[in-house]
C-alpha positions as YAML, in Angstrom:
chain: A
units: angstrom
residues:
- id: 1
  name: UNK
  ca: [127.70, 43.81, 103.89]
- id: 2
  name: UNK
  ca: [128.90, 46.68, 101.80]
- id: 3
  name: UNK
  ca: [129.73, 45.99, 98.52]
- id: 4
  name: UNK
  ca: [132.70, 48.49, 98.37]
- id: 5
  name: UNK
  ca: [134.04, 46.49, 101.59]
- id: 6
  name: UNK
  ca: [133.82, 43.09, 99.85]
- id: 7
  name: UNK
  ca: [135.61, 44.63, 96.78]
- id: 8
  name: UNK
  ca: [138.66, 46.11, 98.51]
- id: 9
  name: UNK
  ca: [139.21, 43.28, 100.58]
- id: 10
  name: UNK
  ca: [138.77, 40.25, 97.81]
- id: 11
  name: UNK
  ca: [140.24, 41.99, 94.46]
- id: 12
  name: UNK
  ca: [143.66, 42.78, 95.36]
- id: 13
  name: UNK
  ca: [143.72, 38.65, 96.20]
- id: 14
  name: UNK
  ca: [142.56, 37.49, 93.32]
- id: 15
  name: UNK
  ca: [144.73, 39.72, 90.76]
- id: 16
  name: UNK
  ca: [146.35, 37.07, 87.95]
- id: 17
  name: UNK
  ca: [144.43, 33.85, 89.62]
- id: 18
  name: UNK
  ca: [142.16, 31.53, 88.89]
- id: 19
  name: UNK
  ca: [138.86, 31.78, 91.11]
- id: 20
  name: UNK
  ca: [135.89, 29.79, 91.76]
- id: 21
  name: UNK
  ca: [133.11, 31.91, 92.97]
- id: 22
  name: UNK
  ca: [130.70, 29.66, 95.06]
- id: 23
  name: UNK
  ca: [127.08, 31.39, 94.91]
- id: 24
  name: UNK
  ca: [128.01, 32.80, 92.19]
- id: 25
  name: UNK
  ca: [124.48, 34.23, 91.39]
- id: 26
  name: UNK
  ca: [123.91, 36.66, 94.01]
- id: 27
  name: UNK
  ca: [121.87, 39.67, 93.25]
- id: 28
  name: UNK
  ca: [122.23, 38.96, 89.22]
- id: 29
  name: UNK
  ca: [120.54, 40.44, 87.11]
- id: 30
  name: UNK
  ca: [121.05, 43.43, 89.17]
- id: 31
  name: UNK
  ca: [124.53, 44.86, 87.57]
- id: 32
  name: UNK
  ca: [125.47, 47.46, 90.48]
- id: 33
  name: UNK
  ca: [125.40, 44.50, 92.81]
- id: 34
  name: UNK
  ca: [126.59, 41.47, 91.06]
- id: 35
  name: UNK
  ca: [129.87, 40.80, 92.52]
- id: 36
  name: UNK
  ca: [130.65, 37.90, 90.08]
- id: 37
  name: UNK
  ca: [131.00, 40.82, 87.60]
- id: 38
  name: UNK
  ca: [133.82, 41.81, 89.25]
- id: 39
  name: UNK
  ca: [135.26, 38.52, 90.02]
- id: 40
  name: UNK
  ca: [135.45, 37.96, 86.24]
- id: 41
  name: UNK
  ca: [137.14, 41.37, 85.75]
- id: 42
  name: UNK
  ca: [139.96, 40.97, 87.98]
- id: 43
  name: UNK
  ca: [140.87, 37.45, 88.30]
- id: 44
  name: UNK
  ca: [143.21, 35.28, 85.49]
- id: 45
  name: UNK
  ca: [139.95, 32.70, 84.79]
- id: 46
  name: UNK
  ca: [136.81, 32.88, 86.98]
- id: 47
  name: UNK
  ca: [134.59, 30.37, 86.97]
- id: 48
  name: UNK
  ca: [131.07, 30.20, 89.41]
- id: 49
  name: UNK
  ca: [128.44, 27.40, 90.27]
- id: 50
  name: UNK
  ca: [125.35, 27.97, 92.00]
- id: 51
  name: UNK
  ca: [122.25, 25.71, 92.25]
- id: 52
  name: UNK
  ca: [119.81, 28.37, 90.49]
- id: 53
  name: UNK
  ca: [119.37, 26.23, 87.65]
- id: 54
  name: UNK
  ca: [117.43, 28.92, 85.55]
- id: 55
  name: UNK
  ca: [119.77, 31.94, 86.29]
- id: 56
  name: UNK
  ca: [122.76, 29.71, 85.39]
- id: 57
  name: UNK
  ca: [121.30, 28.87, 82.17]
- id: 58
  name: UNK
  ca: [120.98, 32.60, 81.59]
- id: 59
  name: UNK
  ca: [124.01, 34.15, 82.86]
- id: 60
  name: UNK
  ca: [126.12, 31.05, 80.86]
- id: 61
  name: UNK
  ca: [124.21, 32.80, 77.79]
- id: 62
  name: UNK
  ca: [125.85, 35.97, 78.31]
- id: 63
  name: UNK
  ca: [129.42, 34.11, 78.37]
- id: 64
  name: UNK
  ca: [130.24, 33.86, 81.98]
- id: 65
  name: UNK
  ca: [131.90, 30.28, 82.12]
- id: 66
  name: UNK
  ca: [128.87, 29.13, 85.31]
- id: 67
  name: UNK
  ca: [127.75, 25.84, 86.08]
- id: 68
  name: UNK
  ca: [124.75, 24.29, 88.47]
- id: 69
  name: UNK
  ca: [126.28, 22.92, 91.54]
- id: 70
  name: UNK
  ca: [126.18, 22.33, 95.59]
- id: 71
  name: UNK
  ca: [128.17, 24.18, 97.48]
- id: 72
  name: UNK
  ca: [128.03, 20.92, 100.11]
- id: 73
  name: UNK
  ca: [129.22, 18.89, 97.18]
- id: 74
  name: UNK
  ca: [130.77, 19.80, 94.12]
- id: 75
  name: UNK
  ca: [133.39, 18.15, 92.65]
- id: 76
  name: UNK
  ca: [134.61, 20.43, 89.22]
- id: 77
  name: UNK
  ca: [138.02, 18.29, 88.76]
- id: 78
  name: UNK
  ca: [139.44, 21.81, 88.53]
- id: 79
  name: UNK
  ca: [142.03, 23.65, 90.98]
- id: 80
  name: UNK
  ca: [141.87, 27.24, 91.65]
- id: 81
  name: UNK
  ca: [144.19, 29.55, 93.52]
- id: 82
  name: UNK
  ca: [141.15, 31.34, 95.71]
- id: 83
  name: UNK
  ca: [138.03, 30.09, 96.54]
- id: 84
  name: UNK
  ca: [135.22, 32.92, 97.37]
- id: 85
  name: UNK
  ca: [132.55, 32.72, 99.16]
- id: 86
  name: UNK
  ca: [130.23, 35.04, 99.82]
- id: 87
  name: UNK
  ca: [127.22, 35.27, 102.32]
- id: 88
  name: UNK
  ca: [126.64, 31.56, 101.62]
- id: 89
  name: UNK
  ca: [127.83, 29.63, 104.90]
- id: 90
  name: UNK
  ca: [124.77, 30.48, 106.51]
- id: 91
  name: UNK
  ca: [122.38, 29.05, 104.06]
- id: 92
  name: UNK
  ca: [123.70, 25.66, 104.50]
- id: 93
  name: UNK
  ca: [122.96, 22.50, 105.97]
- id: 94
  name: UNK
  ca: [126.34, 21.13, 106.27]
- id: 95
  name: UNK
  ca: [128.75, 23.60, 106.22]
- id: 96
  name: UNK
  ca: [131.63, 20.81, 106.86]
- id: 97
  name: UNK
  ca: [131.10, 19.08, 103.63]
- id: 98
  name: UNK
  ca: [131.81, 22.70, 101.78]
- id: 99
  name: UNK
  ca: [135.10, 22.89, 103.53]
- id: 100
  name: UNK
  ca: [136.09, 19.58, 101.99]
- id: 101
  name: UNK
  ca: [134.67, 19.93, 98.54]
- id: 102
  name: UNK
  ca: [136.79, 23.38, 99.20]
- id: 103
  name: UNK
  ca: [140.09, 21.93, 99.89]
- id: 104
  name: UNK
  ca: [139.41, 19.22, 97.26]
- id: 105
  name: UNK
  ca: [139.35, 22.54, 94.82]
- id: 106
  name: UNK
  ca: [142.46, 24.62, 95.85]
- id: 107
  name: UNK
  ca: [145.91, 24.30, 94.42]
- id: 108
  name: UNK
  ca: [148.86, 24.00, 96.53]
- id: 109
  name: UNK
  ca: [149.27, 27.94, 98.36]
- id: 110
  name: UNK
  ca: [145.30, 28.60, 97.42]
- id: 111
  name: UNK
  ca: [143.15, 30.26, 99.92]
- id: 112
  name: UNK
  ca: [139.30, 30.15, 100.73]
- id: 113
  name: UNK
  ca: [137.57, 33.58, 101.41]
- id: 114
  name: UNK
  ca: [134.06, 33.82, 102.64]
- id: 115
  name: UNK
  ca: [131.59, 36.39, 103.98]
- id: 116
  name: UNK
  ca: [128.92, 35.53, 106.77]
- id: 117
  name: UNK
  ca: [126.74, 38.22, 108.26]
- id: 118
  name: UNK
  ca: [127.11, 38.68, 112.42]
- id: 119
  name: UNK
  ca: [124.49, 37.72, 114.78]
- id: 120
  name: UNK
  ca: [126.04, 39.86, 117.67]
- id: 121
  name: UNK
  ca: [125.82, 42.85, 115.61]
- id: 122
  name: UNK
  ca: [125.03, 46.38, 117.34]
- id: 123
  name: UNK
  ca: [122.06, 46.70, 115.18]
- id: 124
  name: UNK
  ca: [120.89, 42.71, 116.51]
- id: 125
  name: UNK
  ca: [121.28, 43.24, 120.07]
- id: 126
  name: UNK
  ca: [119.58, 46.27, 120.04]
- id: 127
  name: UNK
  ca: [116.46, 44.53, 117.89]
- id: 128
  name: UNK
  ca: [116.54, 41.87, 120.64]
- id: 129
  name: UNK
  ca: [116.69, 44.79, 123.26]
- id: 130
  name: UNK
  ca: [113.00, 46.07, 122.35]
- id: 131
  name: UNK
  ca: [110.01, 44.36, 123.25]
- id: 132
  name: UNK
  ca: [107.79, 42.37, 120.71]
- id: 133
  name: UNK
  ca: [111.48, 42.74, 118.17]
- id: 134
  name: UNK
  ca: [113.66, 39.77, 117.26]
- id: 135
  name: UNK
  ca: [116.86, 39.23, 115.42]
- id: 136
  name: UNK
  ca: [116.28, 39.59, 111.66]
- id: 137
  name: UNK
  ca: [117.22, 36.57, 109.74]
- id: 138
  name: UNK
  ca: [116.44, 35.96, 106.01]
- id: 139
  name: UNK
  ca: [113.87, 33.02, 105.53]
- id: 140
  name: UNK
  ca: [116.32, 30.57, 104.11]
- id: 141
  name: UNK
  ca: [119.12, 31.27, 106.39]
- id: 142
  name: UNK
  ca: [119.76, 27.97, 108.28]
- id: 143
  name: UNK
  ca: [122.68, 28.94, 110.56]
- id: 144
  name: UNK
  ca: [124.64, 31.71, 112.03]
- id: 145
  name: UNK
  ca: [128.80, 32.55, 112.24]
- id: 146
  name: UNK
  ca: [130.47, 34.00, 114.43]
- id: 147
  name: UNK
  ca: [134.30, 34.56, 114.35]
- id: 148
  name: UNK
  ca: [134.69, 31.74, 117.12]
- id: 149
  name: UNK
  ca: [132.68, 28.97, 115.60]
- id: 150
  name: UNK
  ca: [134.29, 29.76, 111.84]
- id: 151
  name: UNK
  ca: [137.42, 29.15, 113.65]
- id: 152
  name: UNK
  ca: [135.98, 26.20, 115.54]
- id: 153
  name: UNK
  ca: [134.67, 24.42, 112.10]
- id: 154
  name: UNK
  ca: [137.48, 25.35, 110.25]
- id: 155
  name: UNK
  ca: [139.91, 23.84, 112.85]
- id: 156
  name: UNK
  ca: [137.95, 20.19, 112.86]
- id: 157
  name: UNK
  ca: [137.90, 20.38, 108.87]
- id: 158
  name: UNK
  ca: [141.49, 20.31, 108.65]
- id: 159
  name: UNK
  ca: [141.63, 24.40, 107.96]
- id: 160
  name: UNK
  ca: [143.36, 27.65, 109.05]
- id: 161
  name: UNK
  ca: [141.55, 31.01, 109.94]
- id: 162
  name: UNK
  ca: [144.14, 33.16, 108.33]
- id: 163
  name: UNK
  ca: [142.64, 36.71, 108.92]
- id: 164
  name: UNK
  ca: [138.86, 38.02, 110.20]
- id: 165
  name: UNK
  ca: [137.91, 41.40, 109.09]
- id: 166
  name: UNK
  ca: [134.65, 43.31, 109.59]
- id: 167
  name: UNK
  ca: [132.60, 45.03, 107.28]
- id: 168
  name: UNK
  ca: [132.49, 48.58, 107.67]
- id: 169
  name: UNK
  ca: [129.14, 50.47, 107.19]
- id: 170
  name: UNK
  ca: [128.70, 52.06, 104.07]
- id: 171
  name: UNK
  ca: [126.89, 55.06, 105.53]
- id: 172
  name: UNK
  ca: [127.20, 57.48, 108.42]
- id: 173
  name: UNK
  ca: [126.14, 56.01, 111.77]
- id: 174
  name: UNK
  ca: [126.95, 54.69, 115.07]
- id: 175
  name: UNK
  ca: [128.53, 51.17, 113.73]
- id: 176
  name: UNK
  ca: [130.80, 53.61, 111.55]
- id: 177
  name: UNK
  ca: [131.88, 55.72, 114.31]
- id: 178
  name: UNK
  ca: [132.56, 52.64, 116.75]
- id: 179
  name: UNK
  ca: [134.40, 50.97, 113.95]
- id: 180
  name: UNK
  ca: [137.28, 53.90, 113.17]
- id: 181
  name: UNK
  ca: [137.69, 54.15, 116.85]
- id: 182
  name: UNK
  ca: [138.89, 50.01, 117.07]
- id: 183
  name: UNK
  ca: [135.10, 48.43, 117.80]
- id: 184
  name: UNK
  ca: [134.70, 46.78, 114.46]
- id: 185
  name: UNK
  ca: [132.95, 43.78, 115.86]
- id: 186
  name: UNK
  ca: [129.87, 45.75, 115.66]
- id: 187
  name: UNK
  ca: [129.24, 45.96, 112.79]
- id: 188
  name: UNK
  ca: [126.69, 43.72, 110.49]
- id: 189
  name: UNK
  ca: [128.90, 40.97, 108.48]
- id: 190
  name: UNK
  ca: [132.28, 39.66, 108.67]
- id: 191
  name: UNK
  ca: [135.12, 37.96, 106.42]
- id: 192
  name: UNK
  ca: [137.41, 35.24, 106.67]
- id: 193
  name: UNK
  ca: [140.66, 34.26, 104.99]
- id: 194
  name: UNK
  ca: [141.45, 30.29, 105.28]
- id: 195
  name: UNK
  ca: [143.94, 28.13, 104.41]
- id: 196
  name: UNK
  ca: [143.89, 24.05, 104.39]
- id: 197
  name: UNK
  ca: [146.58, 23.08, 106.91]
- id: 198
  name: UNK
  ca: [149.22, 21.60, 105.53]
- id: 199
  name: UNK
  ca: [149.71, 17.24, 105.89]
- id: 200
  name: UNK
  ca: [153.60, 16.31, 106.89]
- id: 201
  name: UNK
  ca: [154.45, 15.56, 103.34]
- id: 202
  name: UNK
  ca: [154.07, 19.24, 102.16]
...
């Protein structure tokens, strides 16, 4: 995913709130890629967790206000306004148990954002397309998303898919092209906007 996609889609909904970043580590110590960075910058009160034990220790040295936790299971007793998310989903083993540690999380209003790349991608079909080529998946990935079965899980977890919105390509090329002419869903990764449905007594 393109990090100046992720950034003009998340920041503007996160402005004045408070924000847990789930996976908070990311690409750290690489600075032009750490999007926790710009969580930090732009929210009210950010706060992160990731199970990198080490990398937690150091980035809570530099001030950033991190802690070691599972995404399947943390429990904070904190609320935040937004929730993000991103390119996490697919390294889990129970992606249900997020949701409700999620919910658990979010103030009344509050909003879950995640990212998930996209197995039917152009660039996917046509690796499956040539012979002796397969998908590419990254070694600890244990799942893939799609728009149908985010909606699917969300929907048996108690949440609402808000908004999807493809990534668009960075650089020149055919995903680009197919994208500004309406065929977004070609492109690599995706985001989702979610919402915990509301019980009769709200």
């Amino acid at each position: 995913m393109t990090r100046q996609t992720v950034i003009d889609y998340i920041l503007p909904r996160i402005q004045n709130k408070r924000v847990l970043d789930v996976g908070c580590v990311g690409r750290w110590p690489d600075d032009d890629l750490w999007f926790h960075d710009e969580l930090v910058s732009n929210a009210s009160e950010c706060v992160g967790i990731d199970l990198d034990a080490e990398k937690i220790e150091r980035i809570s040295e530099h001030g950033y206000d991190v802690y070691v936790a599972d995404a399947e299971s943390f429990d904070l007793n904190q609320e935040f306004d937004v929730i993000v998310a991103g390119e996490v989903i697919e390294h889990m083993v129970a992606p249900g148990e997020f949701f409700d540690s999620c919910k658990s999380h979010l103030r009344e209003g509050g909003e879950l954002i995640l990212s998930t790349p996209y197995p039917f991608a152009l660039v996917q079909i046509a690796r499956k397309l040539i012979p002796g080529m397969n998908v590419s998946v990254i070694n600890d990935h244990t799942m893939w998303f799609c728009p149908d079965t985010i909606e699917t899980l969300a929907e048996r977890k108690g949440w609402t898919v808000d908004e999807i919105k493809f990534a668009r390509a960075s650089t020149n090329g055919v995903t680009q092209f197919l994208y500004d002419i309406g065929y977004e869903s070609f492109e690599d990764d995706f985001m989702a906007r979610l919402s915990p449905e509301k019980t009769p007594t709200q």
